[in-house]
N, C-alpha and C positions, 0 to 999 in steps of 0.2 A: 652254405651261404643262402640264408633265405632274400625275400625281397626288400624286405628294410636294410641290410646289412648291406646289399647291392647299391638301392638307393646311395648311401652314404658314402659306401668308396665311390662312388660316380661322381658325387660330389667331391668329395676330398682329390678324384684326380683331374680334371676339369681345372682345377686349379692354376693348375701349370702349362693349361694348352696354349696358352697367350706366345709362352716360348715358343711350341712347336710351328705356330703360323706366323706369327709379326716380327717384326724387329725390335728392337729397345724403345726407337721412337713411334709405336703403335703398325704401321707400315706394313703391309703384307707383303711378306718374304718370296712370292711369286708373282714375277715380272712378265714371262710370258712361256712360249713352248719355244724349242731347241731343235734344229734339225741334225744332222750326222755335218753337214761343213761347217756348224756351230755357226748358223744365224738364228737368230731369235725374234720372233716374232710377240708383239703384243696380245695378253690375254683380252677377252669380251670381255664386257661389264655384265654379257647376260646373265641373270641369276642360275639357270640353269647351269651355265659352265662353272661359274663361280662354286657352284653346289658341289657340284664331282669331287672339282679339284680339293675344296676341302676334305672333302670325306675321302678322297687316296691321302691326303697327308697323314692323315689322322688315324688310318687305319693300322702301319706300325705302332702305334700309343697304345691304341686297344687291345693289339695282341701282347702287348707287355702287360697292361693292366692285366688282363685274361690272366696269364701265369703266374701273377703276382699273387693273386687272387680264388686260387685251383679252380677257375674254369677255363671251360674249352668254347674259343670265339670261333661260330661258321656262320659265313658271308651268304647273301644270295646264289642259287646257281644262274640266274636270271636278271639282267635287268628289269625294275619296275616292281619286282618282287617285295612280298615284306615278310621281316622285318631287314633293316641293312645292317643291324646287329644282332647275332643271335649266341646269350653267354648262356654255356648250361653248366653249372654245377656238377665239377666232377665226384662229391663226396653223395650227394643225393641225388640228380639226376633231374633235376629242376629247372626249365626254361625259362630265359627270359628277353623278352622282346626290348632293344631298341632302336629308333627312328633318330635316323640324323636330318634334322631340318635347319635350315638357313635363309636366311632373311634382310634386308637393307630397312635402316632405320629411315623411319618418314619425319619425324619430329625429334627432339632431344626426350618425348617419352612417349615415343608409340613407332610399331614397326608399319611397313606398307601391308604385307598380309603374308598367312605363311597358313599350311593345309594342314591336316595331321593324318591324311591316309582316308580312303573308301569309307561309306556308312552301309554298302551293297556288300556283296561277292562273300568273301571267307570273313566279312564284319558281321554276319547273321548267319552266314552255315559255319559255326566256327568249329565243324568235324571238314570241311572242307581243306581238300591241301591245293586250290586251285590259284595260283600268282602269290603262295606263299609256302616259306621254306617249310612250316611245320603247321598242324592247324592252328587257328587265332585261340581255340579252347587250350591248347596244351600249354600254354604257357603261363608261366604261376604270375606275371605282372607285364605289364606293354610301358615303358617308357620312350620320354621325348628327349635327346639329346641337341637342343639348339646353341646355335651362332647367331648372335645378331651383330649386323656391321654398322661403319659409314661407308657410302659411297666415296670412294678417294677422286683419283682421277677421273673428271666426267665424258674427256676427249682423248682415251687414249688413241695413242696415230698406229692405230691398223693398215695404215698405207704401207710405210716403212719398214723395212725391214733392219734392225739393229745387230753390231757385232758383239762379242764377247766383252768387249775393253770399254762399250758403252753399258755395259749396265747397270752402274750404277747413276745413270741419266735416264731411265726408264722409270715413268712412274708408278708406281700401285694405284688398279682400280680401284681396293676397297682398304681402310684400315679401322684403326679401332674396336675392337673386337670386344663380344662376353659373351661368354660359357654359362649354361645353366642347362640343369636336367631335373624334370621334373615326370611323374603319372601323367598317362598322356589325356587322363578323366580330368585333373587339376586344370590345363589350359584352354581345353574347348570349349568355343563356344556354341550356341544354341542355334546356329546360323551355316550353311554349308557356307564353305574358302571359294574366292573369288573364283568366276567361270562358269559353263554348265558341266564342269563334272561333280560326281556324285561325290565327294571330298567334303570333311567334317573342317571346318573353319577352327579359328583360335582364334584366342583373347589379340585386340593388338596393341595392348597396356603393354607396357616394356616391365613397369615392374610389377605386375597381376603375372606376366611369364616366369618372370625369373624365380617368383617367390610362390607360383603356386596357387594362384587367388582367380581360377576362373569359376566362370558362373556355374559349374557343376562342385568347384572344388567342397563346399559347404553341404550341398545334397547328396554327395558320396557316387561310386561310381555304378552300382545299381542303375539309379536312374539317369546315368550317362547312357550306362548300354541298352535300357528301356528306351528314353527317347529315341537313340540316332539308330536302332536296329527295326523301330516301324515308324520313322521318318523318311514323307514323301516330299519328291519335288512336286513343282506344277506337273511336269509333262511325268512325270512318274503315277499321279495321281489320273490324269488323263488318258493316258494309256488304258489305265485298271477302270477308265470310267466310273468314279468314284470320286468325290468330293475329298478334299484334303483333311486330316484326321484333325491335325492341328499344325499350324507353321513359327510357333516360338514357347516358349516355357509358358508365357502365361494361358495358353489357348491349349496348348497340353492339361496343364493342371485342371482348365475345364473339362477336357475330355476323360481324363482317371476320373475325375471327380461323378459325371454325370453317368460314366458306368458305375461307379461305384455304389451311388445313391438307389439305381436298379436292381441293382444287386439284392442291395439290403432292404429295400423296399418289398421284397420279393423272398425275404428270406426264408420263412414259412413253406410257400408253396416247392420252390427249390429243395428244401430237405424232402417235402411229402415225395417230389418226383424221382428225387434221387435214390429213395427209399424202393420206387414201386419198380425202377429199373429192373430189368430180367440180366441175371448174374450169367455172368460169360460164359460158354460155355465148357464144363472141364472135360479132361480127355475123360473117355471113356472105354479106352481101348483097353480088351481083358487080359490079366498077367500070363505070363509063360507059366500052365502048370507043369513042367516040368520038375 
């Protein structure tokens, strides 16, 4: 299975994940957590928890996908690690990264915000295996597996404690649910995700996500991993006591561009130098005459 072929069963199975989390009437099928005397408590609405929870639901899916499919699914051994899916091809031996991310819709066509992972760390030593299960180079494609919801319930009663024979009077914090999985080069955008961490941002088009249509999706993903691997913050830039290279596509384009012009302005003298360079030195250690 190459990475088109991946791409597409992802998509074909995605389909049917609506089953594995909601109800018939959209309604997410987790009301809350359970203790040993079977009382139950209210989930958060934090997106954080809401995050988890789906990705343990969903990670039985995957591992059937996986065998359905001859690869082999391995999980992080780490929290925070990436990726939180890792399928390898049991016929060729071929990795491939996915991200499960999740989100609450802010409009009926735009989400609040959602990150797509580091533009630092093993996103530029990508021989590094540091906060990730394999290097970022080893893997033949990095996909984005998102959720986007609505917010259900806005007040659920985290006071109370609820029993068994109540729960179907327990509300769901989130319902309405879609599935989509796309290159995680198609959704990003040009702008680090909400915060000061170093986190590559995305599109928050609902339908730019789902179909694929962010601002690198057209430029390919070359110059996704160009910009966001010497892409500085302010205090990134200040640290290095260096003025900022460029802070969006169009002030990038200037900056290729104005080395580029040097370049070739220059292209004459560049070959004469490159030409007078003194050749590296070869060994010169003498054979065994034996």
């Amino acid at each position: 299975m190459n990475k088109d072929e991946l791409f597409a069963a992802l998509n074909q199975e995605i389909q049917g994940y609506n089953k594995v989390v909601a109800t018939e009437q959209g309604d997410w099928i987790v009301k809350g957590f359970i203790d040993i005397y079977k009382n139950i408590y209210t989930i958060s609405i934090d997106t954080k928890v809401v995050s988890k929870v789906l990705e343990l639901l969903l990670i039985p899916a995957f591992e059937a996908f996986a065998q359905k499919n001859d690869l082999t699914l391995e999980l992080p051994p780490q929290q925070n690690f990436y990726p939180d899916l890792t399928f390898i091809s049991k016929t060729t031996g071929e990795k491939f990264a996915v991200d499960i991310k999740s989100t609450v819709k802010d409009t009926s066509s735009r989400i609040k915000s959602m990150t797509l992972g580091a533009f630092t760390g093993y996103f530029r030593n990508r021989a590094s295996r540091k906060n990730t299960l394999y290097p970022y180079g080893d893997y033949a494609a990095h996909f984005v597996l998102g959720v986007i919801y609505s917010q259900g319930s806005i007040n659920p009663n985290e006071k109370s404690i609820f029993q068994l024979d109540e729960l179907s009077t327990i509300q769901s914090v989130i319902r309405d649910f879609t599935f989509f999985v796309q290159p995680k080069y198609k959704i990003a955008s040009a702008s680090p995700g909400s915060g000061n961490t170093k986190n590559i941002g995305s599109t928050n088009n609902i339908s730019n996500l789902v179909n694929g249509k962010g601002i690198f999706a057209e430029l390919g993903e070359e110059v996704y991993d160009d910009y966001w691997m010497f892409y500085l913050t302010n205090d990134m830039a200040k640290a290095l006591e260096i003025k900022r290279p460029y802070t969006n596509l169009k002030t990038y384009l200037a900056y290729k561009q104005r080395g580029t012009n040097e370049l070739f302005a220059h292209q004459e003298e560049i070959q004469k130098l490159s030409e007078e360079e003194d050749p590296q030195d070869e060994d010169t250690s003498s054979e065994d005459d034996s």
